[in-house]
N, C-alpha and C positions, 0 to 999 in steps of 0.2 A: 504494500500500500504506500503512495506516497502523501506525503504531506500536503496540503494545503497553504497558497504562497498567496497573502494579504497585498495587493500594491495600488497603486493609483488611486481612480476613480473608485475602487470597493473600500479601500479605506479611507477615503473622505467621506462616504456614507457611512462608517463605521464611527469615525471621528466627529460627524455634524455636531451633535449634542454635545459635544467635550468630555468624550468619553467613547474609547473602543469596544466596540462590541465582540463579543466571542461569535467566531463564524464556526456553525457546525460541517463537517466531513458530509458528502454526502452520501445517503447509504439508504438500503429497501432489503427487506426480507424476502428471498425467496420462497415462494410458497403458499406467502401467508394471506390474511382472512380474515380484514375485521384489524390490521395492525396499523399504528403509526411508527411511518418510516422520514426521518429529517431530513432534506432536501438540503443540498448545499453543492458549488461546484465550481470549474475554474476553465475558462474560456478561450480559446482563440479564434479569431472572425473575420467577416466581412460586415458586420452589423450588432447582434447582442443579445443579450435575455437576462433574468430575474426567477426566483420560487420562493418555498415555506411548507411547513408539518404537509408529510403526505400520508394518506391512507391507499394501498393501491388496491383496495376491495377484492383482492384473489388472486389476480395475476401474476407470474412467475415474473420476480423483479430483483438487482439485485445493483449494487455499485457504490462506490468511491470514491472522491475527489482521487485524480488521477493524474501522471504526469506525462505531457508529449502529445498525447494522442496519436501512436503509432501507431494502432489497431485498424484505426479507421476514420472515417469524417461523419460525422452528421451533419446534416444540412438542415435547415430552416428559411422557409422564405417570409416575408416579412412584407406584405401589401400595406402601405398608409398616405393618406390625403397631404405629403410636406407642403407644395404649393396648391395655390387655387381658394375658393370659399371657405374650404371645409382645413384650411392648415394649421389654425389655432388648438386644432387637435391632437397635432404633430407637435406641437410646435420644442416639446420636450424627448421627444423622442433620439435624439441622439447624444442625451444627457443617458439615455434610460441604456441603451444598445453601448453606448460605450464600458458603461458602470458593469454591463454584462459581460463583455470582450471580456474586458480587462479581470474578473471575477472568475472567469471559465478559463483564463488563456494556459494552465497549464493541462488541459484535456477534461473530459469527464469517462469518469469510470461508468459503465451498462453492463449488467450480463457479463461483469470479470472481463472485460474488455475496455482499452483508453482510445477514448476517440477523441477526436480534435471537433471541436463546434462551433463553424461556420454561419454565418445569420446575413442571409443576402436579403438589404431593403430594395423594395422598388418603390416609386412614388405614382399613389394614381392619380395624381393632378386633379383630384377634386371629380374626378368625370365616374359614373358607372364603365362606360365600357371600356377605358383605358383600363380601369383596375381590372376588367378581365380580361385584357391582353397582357398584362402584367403578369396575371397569376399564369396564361398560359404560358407564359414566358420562362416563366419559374421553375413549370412543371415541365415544360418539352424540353429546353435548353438546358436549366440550371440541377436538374433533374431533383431539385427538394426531398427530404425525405418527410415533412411535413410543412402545412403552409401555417402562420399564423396574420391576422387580419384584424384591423381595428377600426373605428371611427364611423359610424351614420350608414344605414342600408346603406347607401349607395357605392360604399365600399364593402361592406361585408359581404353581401346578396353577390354579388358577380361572381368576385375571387371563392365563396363556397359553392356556390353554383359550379364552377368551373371544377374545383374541386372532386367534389360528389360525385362530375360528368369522369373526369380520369381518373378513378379510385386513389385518392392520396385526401390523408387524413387532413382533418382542418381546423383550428380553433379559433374564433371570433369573439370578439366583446364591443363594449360602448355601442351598443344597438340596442332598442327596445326588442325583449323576444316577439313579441308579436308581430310587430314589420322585417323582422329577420326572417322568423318559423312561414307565416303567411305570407310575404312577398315573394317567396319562393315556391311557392303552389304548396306549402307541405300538409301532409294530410296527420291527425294526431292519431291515426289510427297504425300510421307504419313507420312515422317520421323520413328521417335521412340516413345515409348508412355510414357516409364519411362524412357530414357535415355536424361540428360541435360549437356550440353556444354558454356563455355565460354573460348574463347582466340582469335586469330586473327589468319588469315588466309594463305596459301600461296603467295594470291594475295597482300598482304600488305607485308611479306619479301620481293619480287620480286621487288615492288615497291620500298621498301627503298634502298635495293641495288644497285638496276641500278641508284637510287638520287647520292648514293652513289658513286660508282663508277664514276658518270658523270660528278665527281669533279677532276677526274684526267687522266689526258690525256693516252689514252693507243689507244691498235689497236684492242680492243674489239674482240677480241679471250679467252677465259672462259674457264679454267677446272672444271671439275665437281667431286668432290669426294660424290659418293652416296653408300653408303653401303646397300646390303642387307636384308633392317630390312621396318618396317611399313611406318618409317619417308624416308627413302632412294628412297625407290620405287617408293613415294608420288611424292617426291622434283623434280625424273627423270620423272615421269609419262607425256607423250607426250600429254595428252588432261588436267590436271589440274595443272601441275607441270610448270615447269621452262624454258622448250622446246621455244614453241609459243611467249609468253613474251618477251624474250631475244631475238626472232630474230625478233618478232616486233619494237624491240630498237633498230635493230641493232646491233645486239650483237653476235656470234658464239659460240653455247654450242656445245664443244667437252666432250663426254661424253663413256669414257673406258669400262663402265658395271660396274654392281654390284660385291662390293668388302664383304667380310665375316667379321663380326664385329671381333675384336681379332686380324686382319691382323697383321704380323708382317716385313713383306715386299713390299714397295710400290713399288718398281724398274717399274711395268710395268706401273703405272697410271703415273711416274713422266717422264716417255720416253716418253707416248703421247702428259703428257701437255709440253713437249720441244719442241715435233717434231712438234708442232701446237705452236710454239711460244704462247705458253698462257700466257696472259700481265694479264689478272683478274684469282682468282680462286676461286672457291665456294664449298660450300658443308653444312652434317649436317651428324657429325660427332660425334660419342661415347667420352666424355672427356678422356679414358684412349689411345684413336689410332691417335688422332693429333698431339700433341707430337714424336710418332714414324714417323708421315710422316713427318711432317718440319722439323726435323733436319735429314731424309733419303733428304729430296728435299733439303736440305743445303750444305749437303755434295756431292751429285748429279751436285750440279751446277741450279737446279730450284729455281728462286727467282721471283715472282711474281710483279708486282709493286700494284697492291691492291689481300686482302685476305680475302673476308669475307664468316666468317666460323657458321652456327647454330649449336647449344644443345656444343659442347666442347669448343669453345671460352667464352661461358658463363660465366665462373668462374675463378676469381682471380688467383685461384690455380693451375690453367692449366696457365696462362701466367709465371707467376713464376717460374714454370719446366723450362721454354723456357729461361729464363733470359732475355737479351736486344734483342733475335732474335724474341723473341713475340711482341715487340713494332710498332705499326701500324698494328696491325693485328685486326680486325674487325667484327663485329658481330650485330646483332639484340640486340635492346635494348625492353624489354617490360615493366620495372620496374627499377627505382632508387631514390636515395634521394631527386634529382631535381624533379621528378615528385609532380604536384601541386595539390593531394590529400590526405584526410582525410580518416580512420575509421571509417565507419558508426556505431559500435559499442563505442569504446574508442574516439571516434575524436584522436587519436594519429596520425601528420603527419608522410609520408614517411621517412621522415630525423630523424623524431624522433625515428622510429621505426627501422631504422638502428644504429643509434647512441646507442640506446639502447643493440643491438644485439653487437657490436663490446665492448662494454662497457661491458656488462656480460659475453662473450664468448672469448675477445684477438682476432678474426676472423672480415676479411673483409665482407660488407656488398655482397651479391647475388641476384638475381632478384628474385627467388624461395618463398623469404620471403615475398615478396607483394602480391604474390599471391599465395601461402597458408593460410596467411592471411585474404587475398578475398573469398577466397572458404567459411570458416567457417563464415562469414559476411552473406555470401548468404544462408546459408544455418539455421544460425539463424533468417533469415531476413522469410526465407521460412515459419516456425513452425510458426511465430508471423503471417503471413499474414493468415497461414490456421488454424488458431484459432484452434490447435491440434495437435495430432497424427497420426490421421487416414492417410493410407496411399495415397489413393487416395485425396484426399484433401490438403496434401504436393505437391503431384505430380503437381497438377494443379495451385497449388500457383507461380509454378517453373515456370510453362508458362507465367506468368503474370508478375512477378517480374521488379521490378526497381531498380538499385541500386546502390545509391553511393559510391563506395567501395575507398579502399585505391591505386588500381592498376587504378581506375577511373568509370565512367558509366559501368555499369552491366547490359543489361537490354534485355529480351528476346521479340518476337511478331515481331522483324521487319525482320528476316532474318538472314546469308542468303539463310538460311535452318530452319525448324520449331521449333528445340532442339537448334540450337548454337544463343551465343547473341557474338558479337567480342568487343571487345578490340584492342587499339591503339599501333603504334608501332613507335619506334624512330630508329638511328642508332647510332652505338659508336664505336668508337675507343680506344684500350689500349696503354697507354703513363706511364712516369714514373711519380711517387708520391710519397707523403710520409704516405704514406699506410703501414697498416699490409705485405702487400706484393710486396713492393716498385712500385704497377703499378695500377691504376686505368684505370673506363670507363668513357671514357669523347664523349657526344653528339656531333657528329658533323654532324647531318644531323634529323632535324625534320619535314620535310614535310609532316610526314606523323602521327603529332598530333604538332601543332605549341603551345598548353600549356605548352608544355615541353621546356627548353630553350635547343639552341644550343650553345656550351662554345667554340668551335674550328673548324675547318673545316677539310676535309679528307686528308691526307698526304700519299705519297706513300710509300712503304717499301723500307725503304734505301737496 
């Protein structure tokens, strides 16, 4: 066995907090059933990865932080939106793939073998159908032994689709399951065979919102900003979407029709949410077109008393643009420094691994990074359980998987679909601070994972 070599970028995650963290070996039980096996490992690349506590649910699994990687190569391809609309999603991503190189780079031990692990990114420019010329790229040329895939259908949906089409296993996140599992025709009767899923669902936004929302008195009248794209049509979809829900609360979704990503004119969606007195408004929204609507609906005379907004309130960067008119405006939270997990590979906490990120980068912390993160955790976590390469054998380990990740429990078999495992979600609010970007997200509604702490409550927009 060899040791385990700390350098670079994994010990300045080690070191964020001012204090080194102990990195464990990483290792899986052959055989086993119900066991936790500690993930941990050391890289050399063309891109990166990340893990945390595995359970490999049965599968014959076995390995060790390794040296060299004489044995052999794993390959990893890495589909993500760097440039275009959708890049604020990336926009840490080679903070994340470096921290992984550098962490992996003296091999990973599988199945008593050191392999050398390669992470080839490609960028799908923000388009669906580059990202699937991308992934076939990956898959015909680069010959991947698994793809992993992050950021909005429009990236996920292609690269698994493409996937699924050429037998080669595949892991996705940052997608609602429903416009992932449904946008891809899947039926819950037989699912996907190589296509796998984690993130949390419609019904878990829904739910935080209206928590949300329930904190401030209004007359429960709702606009809906849904654009035209995978996520849009999900969110209005009258049998999975946001419909049914909200008027089971009590709620009135007034909803204009789909709008064209790029809009440059909201005049007609901000006439309706008036003429509907819409006291809440929602949506899930491109980072570069909410900015155009709020300050259209500012000047309009539309002011909401709550605003929460998916995929563009996400980011530090987008409140900023707004100045003080972003403040109390609100959004899903699925990852931040408060969150109370670890690395299954590095044990680096959440806080660590931001503090780390703002420390190397001058940039505020994004939720993006805990779970790109996660992605390469699971998907290290995947090779160690399937004692291999083989592709089929990956595949299956995927089904079984447990895992302790940094974004939190990972773990597929329960539902609630046969490919997706979910993930928890909080709610937050942006306020001013003394941030890179003078506005932080502050939790103010956890119901809907109480590990996370709540720091404030919901305020309306002045």
């Amino acid at each position: 066995m060899h040791g385990h070599r700390v350098t670079g970028q994994a010990l300045q995650w080690a070191k964020a907090a001012g204090a080194i963290v102990a990195l464990p070996a990483l290792s899986a039980l052959a055989g086993c059933s119900g066991c936790n096996a500690t993930t941990a490992g050391a890289a050399t690349s063309g891109a990166a990865t990340t893990g945390g506590p595995v359970t490999t649910g049965g599968s014959a699994a076995g390995g060790i932080t390794g040296g060299g990687g004489g044995d052999g190569e794993i390959k990893i391809g890495y589909v993500t939106p760097a440039t275009g609309a959708l890049a604020p999603f990336a926009a840490a991503d080679d903070f994340i793939t470096s921290g992984i190189n550098d962490f992996l780079q003296d091999g990973l031990m599988v199945g008593g073998k050191s392999y050398k692990v390669t992470i080839i990114v490609e960028d799908s420019e923000s388009d669906p159908n580059t990202a699937g010329e991308k992934a076939g790229k990956l898959i015909n040329q680069d010959a991947v032994d698994l793809m992993v895939v992050a950021s909005t259908p429009d990236t996920t949906n292609p690269v698994s689709s493409q996937c699924e089409a050429n037998s080669v296993p595949c892991i996705s996140t940052v997608a609602p399951w429903q416009p992932w599992f449904f946008g891809q025709n899947g039926d819950p009767a037989t699912g996907f065979t190589w296509a796998y899923h984690f993130f949390w669902g419609l019904e878990d936004v829904i739910a935080i919102f209206l928590s949300m929302w329930n904190q401030v008195p209004t007359n429960k009248q709702v606009g809906a900003l849904f654009p035209n794209d995978p996520d849009g049509n999900a969110w209005g979809d009258a049998t999975n979407g946001f419909p049914k829900p909200l008027a089971d609360a009590g709620y009135t979704l007034h909803d204009p029709g789909r709008y064209e990503n790029g809009n440059q004119d909201f005049t007609a969606q901000i006439s309706a949410f008036k003429s509907a007195n819409c006291e809440v408004l929602t949506g899930v929204v491109i980072p570069p077109d909410f900015p155009t609507f709020w300050k259209q609906a500012k000047q309009q005379g539309y002011v909401p008393k709550a605003a929460s907004i998916g995929k563009a309130l996400l980011f530090p960067e987008s409140i900023q643009a707004l100045g003080n008119d972003g403040v109390n405006l609100s959004s899903e939270v699925w990852w931040s420094p408060n969150h109370p997990y670890k690395s299954s590979l590095t044990q680096v906490s959440a806080k660590d691994l931001t503090d780390a990120y703002t420390q190397q980068t001058s940039k505020q912390w994004t939720q993006p990074i805990g779970f790109v993160h996660a992605l390469f955790e699971v998907a290290i976590a995947a090779f160690v359980a399937a004692g291999g390469t083989d592709k089929a054998a990956v595949r299956d380990s995927i089904s079984k998987l447990s895992v302790d990740t940094i974004v939190g429990p990972v773990a597929w078999g329960s539902g609630p679909v046969k490919n997706v495992a979910k993930t928890k979600l909080v709610g937050g609010q942006w306020r001013t601070a003394s941030t890179p970007t003078g506005f932080d997200l502050v939790v103010v509604d956890n119901s809907g994972n109480p590990d996370v702490p709540a720091t404030s409550t919901m305020q309306p927009i002045a």
